[in-house]
N, C-alpha and C positions, 0 to 999 in steps of 0.2 A: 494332668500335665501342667508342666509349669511354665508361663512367658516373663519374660521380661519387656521394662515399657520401650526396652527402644526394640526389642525382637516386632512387638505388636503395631508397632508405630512403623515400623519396615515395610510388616504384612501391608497393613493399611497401604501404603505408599504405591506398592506393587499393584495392589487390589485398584487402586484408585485410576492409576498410571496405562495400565495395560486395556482398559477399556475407551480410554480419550484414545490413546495411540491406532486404536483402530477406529474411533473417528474421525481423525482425521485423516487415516489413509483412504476411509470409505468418501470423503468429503472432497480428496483432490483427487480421485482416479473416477471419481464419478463426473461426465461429460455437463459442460455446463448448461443447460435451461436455450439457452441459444442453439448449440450444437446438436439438438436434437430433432429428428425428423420431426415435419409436423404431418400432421393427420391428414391422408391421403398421397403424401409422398408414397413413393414405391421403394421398398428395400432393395436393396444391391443386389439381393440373389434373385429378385422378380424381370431381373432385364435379361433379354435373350442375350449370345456369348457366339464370340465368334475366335477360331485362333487366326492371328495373322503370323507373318512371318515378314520381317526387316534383315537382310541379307540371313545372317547365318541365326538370330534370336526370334521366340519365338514369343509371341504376346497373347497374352488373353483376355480381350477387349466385352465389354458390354456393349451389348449397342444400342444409341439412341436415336430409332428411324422415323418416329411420328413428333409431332410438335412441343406435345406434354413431356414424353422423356426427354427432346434435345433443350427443352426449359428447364427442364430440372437435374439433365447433366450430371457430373458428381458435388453436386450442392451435396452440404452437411455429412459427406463422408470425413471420416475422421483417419483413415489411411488406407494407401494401396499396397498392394503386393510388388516385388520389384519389376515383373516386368506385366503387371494387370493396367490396363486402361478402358476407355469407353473409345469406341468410335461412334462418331456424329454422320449421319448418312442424310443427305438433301435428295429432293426430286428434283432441282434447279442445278444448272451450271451457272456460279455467283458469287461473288465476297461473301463468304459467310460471317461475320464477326460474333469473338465470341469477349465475353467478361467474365469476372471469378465473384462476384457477392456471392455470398453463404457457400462460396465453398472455402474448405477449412483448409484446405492443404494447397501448398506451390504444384503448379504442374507446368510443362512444356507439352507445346501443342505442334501438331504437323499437323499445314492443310495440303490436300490431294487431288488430283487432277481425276476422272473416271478409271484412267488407266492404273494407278495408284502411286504414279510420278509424285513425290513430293515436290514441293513449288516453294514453301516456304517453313519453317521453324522461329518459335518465337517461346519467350520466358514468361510466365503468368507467376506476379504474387498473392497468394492468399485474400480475398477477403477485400478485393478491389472493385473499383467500378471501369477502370482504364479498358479502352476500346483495344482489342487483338484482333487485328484485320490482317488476311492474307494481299497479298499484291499481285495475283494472278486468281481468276473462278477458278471455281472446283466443285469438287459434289460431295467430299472426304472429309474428315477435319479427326485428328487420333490426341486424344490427350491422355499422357504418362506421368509418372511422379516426375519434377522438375530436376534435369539434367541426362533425364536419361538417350535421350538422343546425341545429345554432346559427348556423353560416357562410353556409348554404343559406336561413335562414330559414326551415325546416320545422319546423312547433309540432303539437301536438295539437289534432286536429280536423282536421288534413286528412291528406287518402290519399293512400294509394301505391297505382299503377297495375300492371295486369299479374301481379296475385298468382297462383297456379297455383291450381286448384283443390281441398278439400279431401273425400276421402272422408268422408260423417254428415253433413259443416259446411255449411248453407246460409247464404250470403251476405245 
């Protein structure tokens, strides 16, 4: 078989080309050194699941009921489902505040009264330290991708359905 130098010089190019190209798509789809759980974090699918229900949608929340999970919250998640969140459950009736370090992603949060009156909504940027305090106690706290209470039309004063119940807390 016969080549010519620019046929071979082509091959070459292609040969050469098509193995960087998937370096670097393995190089930017790979999550950075940061974003990665660290050791003893608990995966996503290790957190018990609850559905709730906000007027007529229906959410598929994580829940974070002991200290260690509402610590670690959705830190270094890298994204939600549209209507997945965590809810945050206290034994206390209190300002729960929350902040976003290591978490990657914007979320809006609703805090909740026992009954599961929302009290307030509020917008969280990615990767901050800024204090999100509610302005009424509560014993609830539901964080969602950011906007989706605004999108949903769910305001304060109305409930979420299906809260689990709290040990102390009556409803």
């Amino acid at each position: 078989m016969r080549f010519s130098m620019r046929s071979l010089i082509a091959r070459f190019a292609v040969a050469v080309a098509l193995p960087l190209a998937a370096l670097s798509f393995v190089a930017t789809s790979t999550p950075a050194l940061a974003q990665q759980m660290p050791p003893g974090a608990k995966q996503p699918g290790d957190f018990p699941r609850v559905k709730l229900t906000a007027g007529m949608f229906v959410i598929d929340a994580a829940v974070a009921a002991n200290d260690a999970d509402r610590e670690q919250g959705l830190m270094y998640r890298t994204n939600l489902g549209p209507n997945e969140g965590m809810l945050f459950v206290f034994n206390e009736n209190a300002g729960h505040c929350f902040w976003m370090k290591n978490t990657l992603i914007p979320l809006s949060i609703a805090f909740m009264r026992a009954d599961g009156t929302i009290t307030d909504i509020d917008e969280m940027q990615a990767e901050t330290t800024n204090n999100h305090c509610p302005t009424h106690n509560g014993v609830f706290a539901l964080e969602m991708p950011k906007g989706w209470f605004s999108a949903k039309g769910i305001k304060p004063g109305m409930q979420i359905q299906g809260l689990p119940p709290v040990p102390g807390i009556t409803q």
